[in-house]
ZAMARFI-276237 format. One record per atom (N, C-alpha, C): x negated, y negated, z; atom name. Coordinates in Angstrom, 2 decimals, padded with zeros to 5 digits. Each point is the difference from the previous one (the first is absolute). Layout:
# residues N
PT        X        Y        Z  atom
PT        X        Y        Z    CA
...
//
This chain:
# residues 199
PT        X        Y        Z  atom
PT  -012.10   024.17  -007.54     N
PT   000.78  -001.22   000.17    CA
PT  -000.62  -001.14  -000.83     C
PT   000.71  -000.76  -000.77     N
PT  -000.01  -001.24  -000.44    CA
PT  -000.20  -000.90   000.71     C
PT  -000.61  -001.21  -000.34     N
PT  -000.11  -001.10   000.78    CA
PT   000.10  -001.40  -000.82     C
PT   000.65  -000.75  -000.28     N
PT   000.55  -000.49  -001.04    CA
PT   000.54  -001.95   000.84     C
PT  -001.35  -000.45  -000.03     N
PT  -000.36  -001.28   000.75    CA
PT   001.52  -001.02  -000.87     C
PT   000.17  -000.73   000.63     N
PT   000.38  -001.50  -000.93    CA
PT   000.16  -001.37   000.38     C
PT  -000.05  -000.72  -001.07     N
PT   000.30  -001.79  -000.08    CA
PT   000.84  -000.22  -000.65     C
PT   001.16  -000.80   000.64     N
PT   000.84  -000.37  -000.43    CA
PT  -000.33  -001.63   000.77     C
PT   001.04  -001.10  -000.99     N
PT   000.37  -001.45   000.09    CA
PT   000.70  -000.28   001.23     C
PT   001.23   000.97  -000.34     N
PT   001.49  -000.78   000.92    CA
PT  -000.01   000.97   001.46     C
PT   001.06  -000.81   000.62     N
PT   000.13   000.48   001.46    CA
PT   000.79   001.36  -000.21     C
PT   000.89   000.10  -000.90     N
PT   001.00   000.98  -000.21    CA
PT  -000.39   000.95  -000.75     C
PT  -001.31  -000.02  -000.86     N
PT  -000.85   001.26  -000.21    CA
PT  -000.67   000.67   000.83     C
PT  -000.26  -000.84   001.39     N
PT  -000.44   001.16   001.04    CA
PT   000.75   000.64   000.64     C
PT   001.33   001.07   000.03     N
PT   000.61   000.54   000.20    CA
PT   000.57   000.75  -001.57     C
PT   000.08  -000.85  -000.86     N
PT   000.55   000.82  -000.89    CA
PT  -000.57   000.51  -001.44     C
PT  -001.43  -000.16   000.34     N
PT  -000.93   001.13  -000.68    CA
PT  -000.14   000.88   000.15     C
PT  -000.34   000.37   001.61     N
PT  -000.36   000.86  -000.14    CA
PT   001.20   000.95   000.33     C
PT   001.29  -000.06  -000.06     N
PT   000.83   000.67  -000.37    CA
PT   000.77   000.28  -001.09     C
PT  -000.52  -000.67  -001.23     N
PT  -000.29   000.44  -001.03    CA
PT  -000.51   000.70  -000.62     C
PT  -001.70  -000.03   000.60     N
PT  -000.85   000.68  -000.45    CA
PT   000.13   001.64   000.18     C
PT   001.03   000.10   001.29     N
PT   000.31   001.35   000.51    CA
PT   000.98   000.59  -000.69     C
PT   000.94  -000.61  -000.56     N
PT   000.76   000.31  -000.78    CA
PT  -000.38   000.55  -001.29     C
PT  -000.99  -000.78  -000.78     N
PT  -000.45   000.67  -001.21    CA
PT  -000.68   000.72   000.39     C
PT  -000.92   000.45   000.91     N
PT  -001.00   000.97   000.74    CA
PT   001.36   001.03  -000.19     C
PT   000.64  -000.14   000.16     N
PT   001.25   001.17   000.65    CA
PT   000.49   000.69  -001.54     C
PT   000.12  -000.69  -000.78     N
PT   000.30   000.01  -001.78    CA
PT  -001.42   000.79  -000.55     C
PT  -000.95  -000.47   000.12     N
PT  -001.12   000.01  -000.54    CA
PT  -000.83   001.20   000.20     C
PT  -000.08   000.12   001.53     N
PT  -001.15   001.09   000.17    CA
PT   000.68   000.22   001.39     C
PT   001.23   000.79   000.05     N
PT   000.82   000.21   001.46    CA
PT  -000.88   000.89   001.00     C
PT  -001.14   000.87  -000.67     N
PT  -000.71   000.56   001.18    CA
PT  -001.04  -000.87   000.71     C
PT  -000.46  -001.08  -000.37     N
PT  -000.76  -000.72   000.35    CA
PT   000.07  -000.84   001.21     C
PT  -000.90  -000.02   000.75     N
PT   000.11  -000.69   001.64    CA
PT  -000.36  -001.40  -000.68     C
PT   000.41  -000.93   000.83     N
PT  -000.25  -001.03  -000.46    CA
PT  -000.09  -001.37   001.16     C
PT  -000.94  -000.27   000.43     N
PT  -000.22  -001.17   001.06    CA
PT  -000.63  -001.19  -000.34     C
PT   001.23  -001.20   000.14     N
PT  -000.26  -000.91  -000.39    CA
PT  -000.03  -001.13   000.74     C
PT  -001.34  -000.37   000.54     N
PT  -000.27  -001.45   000.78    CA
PT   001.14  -001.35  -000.19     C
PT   000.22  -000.88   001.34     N
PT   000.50  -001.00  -000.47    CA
PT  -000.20  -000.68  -001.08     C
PT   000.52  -000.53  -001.06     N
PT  -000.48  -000.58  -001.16    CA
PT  -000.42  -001.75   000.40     C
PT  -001.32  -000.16  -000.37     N
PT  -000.63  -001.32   000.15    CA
PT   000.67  -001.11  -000.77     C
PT   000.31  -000.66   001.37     N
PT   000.64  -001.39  -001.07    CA
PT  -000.31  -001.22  -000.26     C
PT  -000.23  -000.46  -001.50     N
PT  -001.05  -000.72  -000.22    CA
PT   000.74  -001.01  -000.74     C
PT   000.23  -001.48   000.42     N
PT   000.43  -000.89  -000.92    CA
PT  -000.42   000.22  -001.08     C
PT   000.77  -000.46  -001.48     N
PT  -000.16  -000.33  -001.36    CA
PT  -001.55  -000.62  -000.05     C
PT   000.55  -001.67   000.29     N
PT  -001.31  -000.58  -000.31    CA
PT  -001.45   000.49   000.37     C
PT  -000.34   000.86   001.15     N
PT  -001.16   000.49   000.70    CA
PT  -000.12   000.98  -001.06     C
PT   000.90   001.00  -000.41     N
PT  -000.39   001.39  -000.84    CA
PT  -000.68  -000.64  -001.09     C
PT   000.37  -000.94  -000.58     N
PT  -000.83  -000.83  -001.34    CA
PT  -001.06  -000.96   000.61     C
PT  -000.02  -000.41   000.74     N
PT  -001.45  -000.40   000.38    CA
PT  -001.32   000.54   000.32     C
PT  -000.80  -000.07  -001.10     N
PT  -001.33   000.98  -000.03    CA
PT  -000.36  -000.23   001.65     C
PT  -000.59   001.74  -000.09     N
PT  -000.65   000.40   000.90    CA
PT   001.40   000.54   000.98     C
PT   000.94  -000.44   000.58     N
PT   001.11   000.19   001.15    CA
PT   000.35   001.54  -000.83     C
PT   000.99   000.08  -000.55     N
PT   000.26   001.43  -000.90    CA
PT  -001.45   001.22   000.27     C
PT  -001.18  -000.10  -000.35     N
PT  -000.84   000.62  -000.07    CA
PT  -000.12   000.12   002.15     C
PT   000.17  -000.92   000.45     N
PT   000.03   000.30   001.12    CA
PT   001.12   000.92   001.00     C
PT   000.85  -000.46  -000.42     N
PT   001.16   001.37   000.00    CA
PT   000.06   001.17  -000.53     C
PT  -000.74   000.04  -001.16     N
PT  -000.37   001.92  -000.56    CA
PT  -000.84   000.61   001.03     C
PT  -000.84  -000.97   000.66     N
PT  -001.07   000.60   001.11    CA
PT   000.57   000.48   000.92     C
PT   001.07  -001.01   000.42     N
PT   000.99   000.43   000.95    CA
PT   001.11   001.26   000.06     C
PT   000.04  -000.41  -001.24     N
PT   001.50   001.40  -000.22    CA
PT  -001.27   001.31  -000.21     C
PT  -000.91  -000.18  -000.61     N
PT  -000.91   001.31  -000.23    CA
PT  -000.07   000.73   001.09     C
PT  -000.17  -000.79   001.37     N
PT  -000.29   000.30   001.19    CA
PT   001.17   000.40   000.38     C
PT   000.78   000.25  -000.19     N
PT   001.86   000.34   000.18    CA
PT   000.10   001.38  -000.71     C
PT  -000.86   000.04  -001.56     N
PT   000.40   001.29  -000.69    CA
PT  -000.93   000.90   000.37     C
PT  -000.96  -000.33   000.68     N
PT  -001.19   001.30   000.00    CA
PT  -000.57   000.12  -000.72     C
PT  -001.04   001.13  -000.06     N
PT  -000.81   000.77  -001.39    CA
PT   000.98   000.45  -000.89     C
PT   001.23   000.69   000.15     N
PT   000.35   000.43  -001.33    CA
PT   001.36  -000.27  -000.13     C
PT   000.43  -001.38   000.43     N
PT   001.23  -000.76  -000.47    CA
PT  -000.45  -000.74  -001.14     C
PT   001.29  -001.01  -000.28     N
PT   000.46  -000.88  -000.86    CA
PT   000.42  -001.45   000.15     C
PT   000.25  -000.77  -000.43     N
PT   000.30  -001.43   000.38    CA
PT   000.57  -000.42  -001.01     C
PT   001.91  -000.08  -000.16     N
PT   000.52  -000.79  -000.58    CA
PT   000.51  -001.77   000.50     C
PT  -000.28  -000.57  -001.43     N
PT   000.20  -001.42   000.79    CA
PT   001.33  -000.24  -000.95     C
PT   000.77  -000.73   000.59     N
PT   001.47  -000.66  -000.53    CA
PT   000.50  -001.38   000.12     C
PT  -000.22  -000.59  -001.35     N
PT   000.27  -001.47   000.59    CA
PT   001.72  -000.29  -001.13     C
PT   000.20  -000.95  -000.02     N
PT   001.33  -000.69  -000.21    CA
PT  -000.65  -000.60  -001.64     C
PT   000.31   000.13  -000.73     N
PT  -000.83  -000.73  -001.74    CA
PT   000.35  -001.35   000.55     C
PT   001.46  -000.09   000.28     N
PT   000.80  -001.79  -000.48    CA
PT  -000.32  -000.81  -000.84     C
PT  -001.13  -000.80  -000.49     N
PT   000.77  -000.33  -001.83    CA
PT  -001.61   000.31  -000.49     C
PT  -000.51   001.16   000.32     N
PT  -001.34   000.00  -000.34    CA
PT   000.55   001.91  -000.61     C
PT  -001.16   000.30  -001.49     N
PT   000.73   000.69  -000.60    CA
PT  -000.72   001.27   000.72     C
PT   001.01   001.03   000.92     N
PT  -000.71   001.33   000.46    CA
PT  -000.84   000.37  -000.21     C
PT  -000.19   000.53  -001.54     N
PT  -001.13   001.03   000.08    CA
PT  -001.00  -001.16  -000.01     C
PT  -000.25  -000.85  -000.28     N
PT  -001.33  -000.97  -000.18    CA
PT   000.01   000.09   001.51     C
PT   000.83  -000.46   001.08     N
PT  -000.33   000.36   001.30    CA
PT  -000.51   000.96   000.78     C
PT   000.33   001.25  -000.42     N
PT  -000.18   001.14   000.49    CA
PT  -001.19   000.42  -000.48     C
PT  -000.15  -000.61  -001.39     N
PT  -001.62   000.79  -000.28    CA
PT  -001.44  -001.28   000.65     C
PT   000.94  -000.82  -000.13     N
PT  -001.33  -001.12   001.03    CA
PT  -000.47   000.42   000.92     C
PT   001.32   000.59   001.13     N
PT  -000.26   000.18   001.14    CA
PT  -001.15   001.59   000.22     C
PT   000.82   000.52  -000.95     N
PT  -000.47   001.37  -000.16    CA
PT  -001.59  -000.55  -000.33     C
PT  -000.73   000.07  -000.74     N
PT  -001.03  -000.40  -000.44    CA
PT  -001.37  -000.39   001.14     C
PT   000.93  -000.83   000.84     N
PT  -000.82  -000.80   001.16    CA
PT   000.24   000.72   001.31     C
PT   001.21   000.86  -000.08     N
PT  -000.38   001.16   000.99    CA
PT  -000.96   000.80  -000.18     C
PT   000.22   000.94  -000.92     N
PT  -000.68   001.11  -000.63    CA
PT  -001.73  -000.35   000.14     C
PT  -000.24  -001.21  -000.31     N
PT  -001.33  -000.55  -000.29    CA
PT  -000.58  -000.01   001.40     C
PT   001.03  -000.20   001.57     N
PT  -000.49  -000.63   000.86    CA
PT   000.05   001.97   000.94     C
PT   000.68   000.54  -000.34     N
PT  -000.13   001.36   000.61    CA
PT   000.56   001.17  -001.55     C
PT  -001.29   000.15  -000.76     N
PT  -000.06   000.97  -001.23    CA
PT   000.24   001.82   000.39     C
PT  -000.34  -000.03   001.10     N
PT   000.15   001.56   000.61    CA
PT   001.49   000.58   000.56     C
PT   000.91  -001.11   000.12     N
PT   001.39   000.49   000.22    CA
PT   000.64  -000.49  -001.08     C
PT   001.13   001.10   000.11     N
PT   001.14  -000.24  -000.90    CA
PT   000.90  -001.11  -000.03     C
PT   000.33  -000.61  -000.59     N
PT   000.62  -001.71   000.38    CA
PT   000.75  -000.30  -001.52     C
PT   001.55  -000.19   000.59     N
PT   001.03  -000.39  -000.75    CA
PT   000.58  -001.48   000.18     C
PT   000.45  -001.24  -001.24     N
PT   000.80  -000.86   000.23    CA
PT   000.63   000.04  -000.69     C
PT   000.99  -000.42   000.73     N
PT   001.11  -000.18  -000.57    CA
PT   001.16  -001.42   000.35     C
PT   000.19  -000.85  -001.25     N
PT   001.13  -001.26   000.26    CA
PT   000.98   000.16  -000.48     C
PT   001.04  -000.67   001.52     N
PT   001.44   000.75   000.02    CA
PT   000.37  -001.41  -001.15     C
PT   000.75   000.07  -001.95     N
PT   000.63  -000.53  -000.66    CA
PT   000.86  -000.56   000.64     C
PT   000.87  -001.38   000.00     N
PT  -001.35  -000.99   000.83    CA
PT   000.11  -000.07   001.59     C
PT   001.09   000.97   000.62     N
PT  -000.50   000.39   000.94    CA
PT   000.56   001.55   000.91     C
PT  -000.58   000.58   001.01     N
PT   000.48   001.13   000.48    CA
PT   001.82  -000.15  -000.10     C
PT   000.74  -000.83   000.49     N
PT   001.55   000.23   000.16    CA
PT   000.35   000.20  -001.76     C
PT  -000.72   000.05  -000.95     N
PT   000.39  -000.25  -001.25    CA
PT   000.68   001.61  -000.63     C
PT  -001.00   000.80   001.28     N
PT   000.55   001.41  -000.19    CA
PT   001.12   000.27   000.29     C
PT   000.43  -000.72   000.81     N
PT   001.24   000.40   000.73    CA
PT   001.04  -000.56  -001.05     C
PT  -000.17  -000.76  -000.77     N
PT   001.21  -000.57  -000.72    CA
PT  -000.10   001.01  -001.06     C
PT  -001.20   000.42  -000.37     N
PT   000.22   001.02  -000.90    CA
PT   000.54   001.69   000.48     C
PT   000.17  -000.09   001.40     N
PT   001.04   001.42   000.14    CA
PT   000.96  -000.54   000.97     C
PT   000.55  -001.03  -000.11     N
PT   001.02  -000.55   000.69    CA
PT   001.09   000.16   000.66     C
PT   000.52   001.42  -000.93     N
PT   000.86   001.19   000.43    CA
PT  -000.38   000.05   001.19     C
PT  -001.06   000.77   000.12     N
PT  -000.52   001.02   001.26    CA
PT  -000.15  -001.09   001.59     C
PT  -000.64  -001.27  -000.76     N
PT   000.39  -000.76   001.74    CA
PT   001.32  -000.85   000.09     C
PT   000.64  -000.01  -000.92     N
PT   001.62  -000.80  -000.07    CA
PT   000.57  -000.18   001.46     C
PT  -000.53   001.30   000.72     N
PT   001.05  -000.28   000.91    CA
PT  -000.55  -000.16   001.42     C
PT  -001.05  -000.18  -000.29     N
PT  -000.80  -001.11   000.98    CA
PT   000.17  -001.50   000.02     C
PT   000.28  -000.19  -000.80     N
PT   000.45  -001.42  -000.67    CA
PT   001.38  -000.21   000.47     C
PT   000.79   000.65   000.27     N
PT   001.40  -000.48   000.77    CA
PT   000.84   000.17  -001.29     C
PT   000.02   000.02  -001.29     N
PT   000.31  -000.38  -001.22    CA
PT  -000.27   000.76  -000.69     C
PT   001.12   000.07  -001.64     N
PT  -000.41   000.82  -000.73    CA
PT  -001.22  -000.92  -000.78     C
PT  -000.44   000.60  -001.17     N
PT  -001.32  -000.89  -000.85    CA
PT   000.02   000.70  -001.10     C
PT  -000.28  -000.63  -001.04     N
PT  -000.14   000.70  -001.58    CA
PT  -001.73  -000.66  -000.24     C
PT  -000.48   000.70  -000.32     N
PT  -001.38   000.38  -000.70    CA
PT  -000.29  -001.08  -000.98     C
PT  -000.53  -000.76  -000.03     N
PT  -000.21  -001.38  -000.90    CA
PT  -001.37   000.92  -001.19     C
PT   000.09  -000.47  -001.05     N
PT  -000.19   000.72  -001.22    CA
PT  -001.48  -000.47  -000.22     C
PT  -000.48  -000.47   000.77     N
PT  -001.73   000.43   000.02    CA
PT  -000.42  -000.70   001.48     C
PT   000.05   000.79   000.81     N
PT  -000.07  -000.60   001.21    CA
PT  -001.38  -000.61   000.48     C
PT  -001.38   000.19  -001.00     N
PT  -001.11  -000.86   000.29    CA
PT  -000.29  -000.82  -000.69     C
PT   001.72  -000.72  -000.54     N
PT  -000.47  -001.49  -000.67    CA
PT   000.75  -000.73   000.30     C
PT   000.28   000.13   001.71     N
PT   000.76  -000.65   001.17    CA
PT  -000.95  -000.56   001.00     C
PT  -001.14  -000.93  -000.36     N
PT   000.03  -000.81   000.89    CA
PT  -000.32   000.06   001.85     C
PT   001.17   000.41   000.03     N
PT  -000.02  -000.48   001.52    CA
PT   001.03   001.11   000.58     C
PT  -000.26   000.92  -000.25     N
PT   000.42   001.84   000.39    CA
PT   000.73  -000.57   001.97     C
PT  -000.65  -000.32   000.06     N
PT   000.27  -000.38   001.86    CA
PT   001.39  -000.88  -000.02     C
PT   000.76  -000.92  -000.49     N
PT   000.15  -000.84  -000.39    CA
PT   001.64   000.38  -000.57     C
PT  -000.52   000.86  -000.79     N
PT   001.41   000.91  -000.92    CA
PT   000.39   000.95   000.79     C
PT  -001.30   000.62   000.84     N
PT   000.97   001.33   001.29    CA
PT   000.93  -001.21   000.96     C
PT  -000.54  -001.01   000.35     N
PT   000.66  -000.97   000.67    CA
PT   001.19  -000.37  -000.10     C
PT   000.03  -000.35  -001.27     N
PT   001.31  -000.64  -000.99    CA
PT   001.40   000.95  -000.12     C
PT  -000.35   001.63   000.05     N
PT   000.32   001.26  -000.18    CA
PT   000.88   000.73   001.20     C
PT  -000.71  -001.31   001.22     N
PT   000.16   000.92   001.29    CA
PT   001.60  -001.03   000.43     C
PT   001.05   000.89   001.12     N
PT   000.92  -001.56   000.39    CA
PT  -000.68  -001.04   000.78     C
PT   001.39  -000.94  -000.57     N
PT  -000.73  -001.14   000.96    CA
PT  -000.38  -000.13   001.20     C
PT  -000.83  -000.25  -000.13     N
PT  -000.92  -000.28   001.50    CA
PT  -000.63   000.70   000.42     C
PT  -000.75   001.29  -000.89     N
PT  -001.25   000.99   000.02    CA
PT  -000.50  -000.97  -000.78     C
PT  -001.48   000.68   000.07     N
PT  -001.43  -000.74  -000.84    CA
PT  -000.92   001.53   000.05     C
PT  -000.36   000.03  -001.21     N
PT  -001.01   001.01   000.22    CA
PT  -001.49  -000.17   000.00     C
PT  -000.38   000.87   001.84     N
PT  -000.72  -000.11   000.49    CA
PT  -001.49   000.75  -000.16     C
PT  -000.70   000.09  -000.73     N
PT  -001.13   000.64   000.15    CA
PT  -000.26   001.34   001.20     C
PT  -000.41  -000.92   001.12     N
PT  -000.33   000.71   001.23    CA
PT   001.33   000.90   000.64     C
PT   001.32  -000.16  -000.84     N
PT   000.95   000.33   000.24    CA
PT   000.52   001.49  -000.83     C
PT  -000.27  -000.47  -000.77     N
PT   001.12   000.62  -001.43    CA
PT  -001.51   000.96  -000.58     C
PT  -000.76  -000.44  -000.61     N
PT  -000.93   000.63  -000.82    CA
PT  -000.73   001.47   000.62     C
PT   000.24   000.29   000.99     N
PT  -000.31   001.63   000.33    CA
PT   001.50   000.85  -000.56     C
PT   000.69  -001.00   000.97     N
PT   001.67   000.91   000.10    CA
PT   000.49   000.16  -001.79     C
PT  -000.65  -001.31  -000.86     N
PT   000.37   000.63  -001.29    CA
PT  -000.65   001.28  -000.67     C
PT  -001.27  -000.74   000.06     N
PT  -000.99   001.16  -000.39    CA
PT   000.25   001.44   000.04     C
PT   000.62   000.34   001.83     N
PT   000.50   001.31   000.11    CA
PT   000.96   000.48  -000.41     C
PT   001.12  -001.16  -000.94     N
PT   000.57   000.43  -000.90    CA
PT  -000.30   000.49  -001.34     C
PT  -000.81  -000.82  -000.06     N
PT  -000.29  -000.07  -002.05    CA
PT  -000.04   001.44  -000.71     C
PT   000.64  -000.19  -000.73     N
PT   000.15   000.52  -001.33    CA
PT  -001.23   000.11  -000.61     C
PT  -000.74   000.86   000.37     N
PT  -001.55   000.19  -000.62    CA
PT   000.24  -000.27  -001.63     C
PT   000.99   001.02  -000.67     N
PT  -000.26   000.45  -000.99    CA
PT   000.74  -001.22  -001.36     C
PT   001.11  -000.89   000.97     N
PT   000.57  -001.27  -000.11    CA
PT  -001.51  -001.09  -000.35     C
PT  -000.47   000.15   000.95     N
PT  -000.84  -001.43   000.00    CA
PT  -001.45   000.68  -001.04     C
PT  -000.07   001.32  -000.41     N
PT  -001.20  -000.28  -000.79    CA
PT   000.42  -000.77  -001.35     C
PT   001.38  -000.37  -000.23     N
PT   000.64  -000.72  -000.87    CA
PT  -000.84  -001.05  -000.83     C
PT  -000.63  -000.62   001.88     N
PT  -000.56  -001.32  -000.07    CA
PT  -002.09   000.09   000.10     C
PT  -000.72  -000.27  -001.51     N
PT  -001.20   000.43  -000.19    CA
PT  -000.99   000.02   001.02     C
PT   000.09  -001.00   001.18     N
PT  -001.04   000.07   000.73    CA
PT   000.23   000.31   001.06     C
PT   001.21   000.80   000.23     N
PT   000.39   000.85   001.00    CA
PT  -000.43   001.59  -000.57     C
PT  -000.05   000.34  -001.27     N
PT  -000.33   001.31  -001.01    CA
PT  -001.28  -000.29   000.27     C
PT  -001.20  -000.65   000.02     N
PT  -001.33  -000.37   000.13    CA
PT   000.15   000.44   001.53     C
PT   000.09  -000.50   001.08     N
PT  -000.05   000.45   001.25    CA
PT   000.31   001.37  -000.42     C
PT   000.82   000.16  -000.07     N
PT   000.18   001.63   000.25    CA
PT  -001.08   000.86  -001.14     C
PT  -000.44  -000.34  -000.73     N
PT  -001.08   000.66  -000.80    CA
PT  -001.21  -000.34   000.92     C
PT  -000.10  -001.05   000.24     N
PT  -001.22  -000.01   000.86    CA
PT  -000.10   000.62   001.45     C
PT   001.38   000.07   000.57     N
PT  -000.43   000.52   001.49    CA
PT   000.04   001.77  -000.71     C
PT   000.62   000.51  -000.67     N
PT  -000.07   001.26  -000.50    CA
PT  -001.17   000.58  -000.08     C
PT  -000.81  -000.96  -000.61     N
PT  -001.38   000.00  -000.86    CA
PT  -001.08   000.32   001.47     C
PT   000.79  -001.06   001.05     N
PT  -001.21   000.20   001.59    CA
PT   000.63   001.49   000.51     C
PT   001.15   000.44  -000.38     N
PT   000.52   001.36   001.07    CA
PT  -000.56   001.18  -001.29     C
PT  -000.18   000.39  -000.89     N
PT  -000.33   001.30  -000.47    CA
PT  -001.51  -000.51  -000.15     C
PT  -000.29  -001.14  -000.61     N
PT  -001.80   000.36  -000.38    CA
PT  -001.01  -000.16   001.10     C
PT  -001.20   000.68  -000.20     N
PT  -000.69   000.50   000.88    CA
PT  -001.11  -001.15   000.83     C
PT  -000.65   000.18   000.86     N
PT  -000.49  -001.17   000.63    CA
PT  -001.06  -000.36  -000.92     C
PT  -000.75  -001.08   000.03     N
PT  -001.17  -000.24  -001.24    CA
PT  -000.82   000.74   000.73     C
PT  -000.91   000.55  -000.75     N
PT  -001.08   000.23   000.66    CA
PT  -000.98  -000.69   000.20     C
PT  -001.19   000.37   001.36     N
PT  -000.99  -001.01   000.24    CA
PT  -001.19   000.45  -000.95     C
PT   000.18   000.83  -001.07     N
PT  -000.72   000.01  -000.92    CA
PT  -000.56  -000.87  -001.04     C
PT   001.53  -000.46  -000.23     N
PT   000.60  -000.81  -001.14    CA
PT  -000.95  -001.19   000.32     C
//
């Protein structure tokens, strides 16, 4: 069995990670058991404030065991992904070097996927929806599912973001690059092997 810790930002990534994560687990490596702790949720500003981040790898470490993993997932919003993801990465890795540890920032944020397979949750939305032609140079992804939905829905995080998720269009949203990065990286935690305490 896998053990596959996480940090996420928002309220609506703790429900709909880690049913994600099961999903590509399911794509990826379908014989594989896979148990995944509540995901730790850690405001923005705290994850970038030295020392707090490094204190949560301690935490989630203690979540993955000896021979788990710890992906962290934050939202980019106008800060450029990979410079995010490898910051974060960097100052994890540094603060627990013996586990495997992935980041990854949702372009510029997690709902950004969803506009990029839009099809597949359309009809969660009450409404039909057409696919806007680069959906992570929208801003405010939350905002446009909103706009999308009839009047007098709003889309809700703590609401909507599992029930989409368990829609998505996996193969729709690797469309969008830092949704293709997640999925290379959680791939990368389900076939390769634990580090060793050699190393």
């Amino acid at each position: 069995m896998l053990r596959i810790a996480t940090i996420v930002e928002g309220r609506g990534e703790v429900a709909a990670l880690p049913k994600l994560l099961g999903r590509i687990a399911n794509r990826v490596a379908p014989g594989l058991r896979l148990a995944l702790p509540r995901p730790l949720r850690v405001a923005r500003n705290r994850i970038l404030k030295p020392g707090e981040l490094e204190r949560y790898i301690r935490m989630a470490a203690a979540d993955a065991g000896v021979n788990g993993c710890i992906l962290i997932l934050l939202d980019a919003d106008r800060d450029c992904p990979a410079e995010l993801a490898a910051e974060i990465l960097e100052r994890a890795t540094t603060e627990r070097a013996d586990l495997r540890i992935r980041a990854v920032a949702a372009n510029p944020e997690y709902e950004s996927w969803f506009l990029a397979a839009i099809e597949s949750v359309a009809s969660h939305l009450g409404t039909a929806a057409t696919r806007p032609d680069d959906p992570e140079s929208i801003r405010d992804a939350k905002g446009w599912l909103s706009s999308s939905m009839p009047t007098g829905r709003k889309y809700r995080p703590t609401i909507h973001q599992a029930r989409f998720t368990a829609a998505l269009d996996l193969d729709a949203a690797r469309s969008a690059p830092s949704f293709d990065k997640l999925w290379r990286d959680v791939a990368s935690l389900l076939v390769s092997p634990p580090v060793s305490k050699s190393e």
